[in-house]
N, C-alpha and C positions, 0 to 999 in steps of 0.2 A: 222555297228552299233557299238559306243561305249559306254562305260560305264560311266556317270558324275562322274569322281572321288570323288567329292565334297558333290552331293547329296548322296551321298551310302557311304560313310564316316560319313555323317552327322546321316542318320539312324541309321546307327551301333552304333554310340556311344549313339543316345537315348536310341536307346530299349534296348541294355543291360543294361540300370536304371532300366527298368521296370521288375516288377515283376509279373504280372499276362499277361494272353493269351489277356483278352479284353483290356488290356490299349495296348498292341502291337497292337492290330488290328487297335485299335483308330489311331494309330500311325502310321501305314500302309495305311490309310484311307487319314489321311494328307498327306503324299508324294506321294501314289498314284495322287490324284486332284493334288497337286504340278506337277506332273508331266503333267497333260493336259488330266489326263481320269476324270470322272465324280464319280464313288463309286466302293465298292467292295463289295465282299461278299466269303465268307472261309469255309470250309468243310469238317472234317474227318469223314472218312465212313466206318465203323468196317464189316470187310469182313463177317462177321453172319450176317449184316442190310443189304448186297445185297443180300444173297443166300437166303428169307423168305419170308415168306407171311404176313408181321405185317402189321398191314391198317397204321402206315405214316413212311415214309421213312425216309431221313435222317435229320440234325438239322444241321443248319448256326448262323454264326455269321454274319451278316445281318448294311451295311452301311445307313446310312437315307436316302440316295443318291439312290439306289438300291431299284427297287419296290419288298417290300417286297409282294405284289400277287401275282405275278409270281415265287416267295417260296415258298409260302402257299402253291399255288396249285401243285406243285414241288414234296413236300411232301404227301401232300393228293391223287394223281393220282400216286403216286410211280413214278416217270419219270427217277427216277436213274435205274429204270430196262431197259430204253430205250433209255439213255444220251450217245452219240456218246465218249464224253469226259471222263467218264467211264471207256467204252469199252476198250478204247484203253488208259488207263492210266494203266488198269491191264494188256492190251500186252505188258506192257513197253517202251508205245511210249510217250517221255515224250517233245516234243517240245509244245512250244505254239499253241495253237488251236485256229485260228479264226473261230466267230461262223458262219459269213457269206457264206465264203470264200468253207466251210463244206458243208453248206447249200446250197449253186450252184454248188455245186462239182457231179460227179456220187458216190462218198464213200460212203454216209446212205443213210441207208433204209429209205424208206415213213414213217416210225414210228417215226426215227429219224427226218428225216426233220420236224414232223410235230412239236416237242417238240420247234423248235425254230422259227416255223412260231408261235404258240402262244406266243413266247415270245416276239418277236416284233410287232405283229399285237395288241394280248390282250392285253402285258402291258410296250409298248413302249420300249422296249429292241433296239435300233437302231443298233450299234454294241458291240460286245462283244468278251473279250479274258479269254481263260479259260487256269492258270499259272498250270502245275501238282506238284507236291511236296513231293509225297508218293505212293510207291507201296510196295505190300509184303504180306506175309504171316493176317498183323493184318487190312490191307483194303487198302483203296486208300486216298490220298486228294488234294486239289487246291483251288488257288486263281480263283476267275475269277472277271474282273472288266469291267465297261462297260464307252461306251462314245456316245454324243448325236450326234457327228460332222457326216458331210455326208461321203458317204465313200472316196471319193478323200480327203478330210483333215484328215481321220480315220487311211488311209492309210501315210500319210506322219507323223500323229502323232506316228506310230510303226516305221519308220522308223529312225527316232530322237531319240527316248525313251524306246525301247522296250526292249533294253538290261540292262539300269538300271531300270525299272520297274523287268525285270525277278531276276537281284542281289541281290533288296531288298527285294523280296520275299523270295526270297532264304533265306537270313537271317533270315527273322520272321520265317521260319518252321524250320529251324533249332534253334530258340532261345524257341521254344514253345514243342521241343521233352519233352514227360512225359506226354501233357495235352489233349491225346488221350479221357480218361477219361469223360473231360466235353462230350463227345460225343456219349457216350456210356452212361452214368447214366441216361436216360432219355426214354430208352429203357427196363430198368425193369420193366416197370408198364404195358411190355406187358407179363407179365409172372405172373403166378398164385401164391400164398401163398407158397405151395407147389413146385410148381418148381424153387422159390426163394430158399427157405430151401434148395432143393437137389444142385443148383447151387453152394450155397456160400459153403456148406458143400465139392465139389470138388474141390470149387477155394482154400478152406484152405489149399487142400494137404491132409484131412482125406482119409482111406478107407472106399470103400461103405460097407462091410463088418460092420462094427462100426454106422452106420447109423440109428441104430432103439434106439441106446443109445446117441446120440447127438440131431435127432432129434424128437423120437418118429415112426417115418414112416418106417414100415420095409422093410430088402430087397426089397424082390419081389415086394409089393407095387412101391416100390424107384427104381426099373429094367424100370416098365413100364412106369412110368414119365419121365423117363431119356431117354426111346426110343422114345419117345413121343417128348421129346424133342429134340433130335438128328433132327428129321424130321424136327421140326418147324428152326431149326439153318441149313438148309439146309443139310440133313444128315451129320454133322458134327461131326469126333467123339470124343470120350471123351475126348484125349490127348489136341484137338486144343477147345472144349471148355475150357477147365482147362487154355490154354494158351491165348484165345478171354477175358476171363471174370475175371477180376483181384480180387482178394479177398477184395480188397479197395472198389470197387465201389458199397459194402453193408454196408462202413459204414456210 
């Protein structure tokens, strides 16, 4: 496989026009189909949004192209607790993932398999490729794009385009470092009055010690919110919430 000099030339010099995450996506969306897949759909996933029990998982950036159902319910059944692609994006396995190919393989579990028999039987998911993009300490992310062709022409469309499809992604995540953030604001509104106060009050860099003069709530009180909340953030301890939850995304 080689790379179209042309087309991934051509991306690079758009999106670094652009200035925000969704006009690149928009943007990625276009050379995507340019390339002969059908839509996309994009996803960073804050290492605290897998390790918990919040009732919806994570948030996409979502192609019109892309049945947004099979997000919705993506989100709503938590399916990232049981997303093959996931898994193995936090072992560090970062090759392309065909979702089929997974799917007839002996590698997942029945659980896994099942996440992608509904995604083709419920909501026409024919083939799909899930691009990885991020691993690490602050979570995971990827492209994945999908295409309606059967698999004999599914197959010879990766085989033509797979390497500059995987380029230009590359590019967008690397032209998007910083905008973790949209992905994470969205997930305060699972946390209480209170556990926001003690939150932002650690993301600032205050000691808890100073706590009951910034925000009313003393100590002890502020001990057991905080354990309370260590739990709900996957016992996570203070250092790496202070480093998950950025002091910006209260404002």
């Amino acid at each position: 496989m080689q790379i179209n000099a042309q087309i991934f030339t051509d991306f690079y010099t758009e999106t670094c026009r652009l200035n925000s995450m969704q006009a690149r996506f928009s943007l990625l969306n276009k050379y995507i189909q340019h390339l002969g897949f059908e839509g996309a759909s994009y996803t960073v996933v804050p290492d605290f949004v897998l390790n918990n029990t919040f009732k919806k998982g994570p948030i996409f950036l979502v192609s019109d192209e892309f049945p947004y159902s099979f997000i919705d319910q993506y989100s709503t059944d938590r399916f990232d607790k049981i997303d093959f692609t996931i898994s193995r994006i936090k072992a560090n396995q970062f090759s392309t993932m065909d979702w089929k190919l997974y799917r007839n393989s002996t590698l997942l579990s029945d659980a896994e398999k099942n996440v992608l028999h509904i995604a083709e039987q419920d909501h026409g998911i024919i083939n799909a490729l899930s691009i990885p993009t991020m691993a690490g300490i602050k979570g995971v992310s990827g492209v994945s794009v999908i295409s309606k062709d059967n698999d004999h022409s599914f197959g010879l469309l990766k085989k033509e385009r797979q390497a500059t499809l995987e380029a230009i992604i590359d590019v967008f995540h690397k032209n998007n470092l910083g905008f973790e953030d949209y992905f994470v604001k969205s997930f305060l509104s699972e946390f209480s009055d209170k556990e926001i106060l003690i939150l932002k009050h650690l993301a600032s860099g205050r000691l808890m010690k100073n706590i009951k003069h910034e925000t009313g709530i003393s100590v002890s009180y502020a001990a057991n919110i905080l354990s309370d909340l260590r739990k709900k953030l996957g016992n996570a301890t203070v250092n790496k919430i202070m480093y998950e939850i950025d002091y910006r995304y209260f404002d």
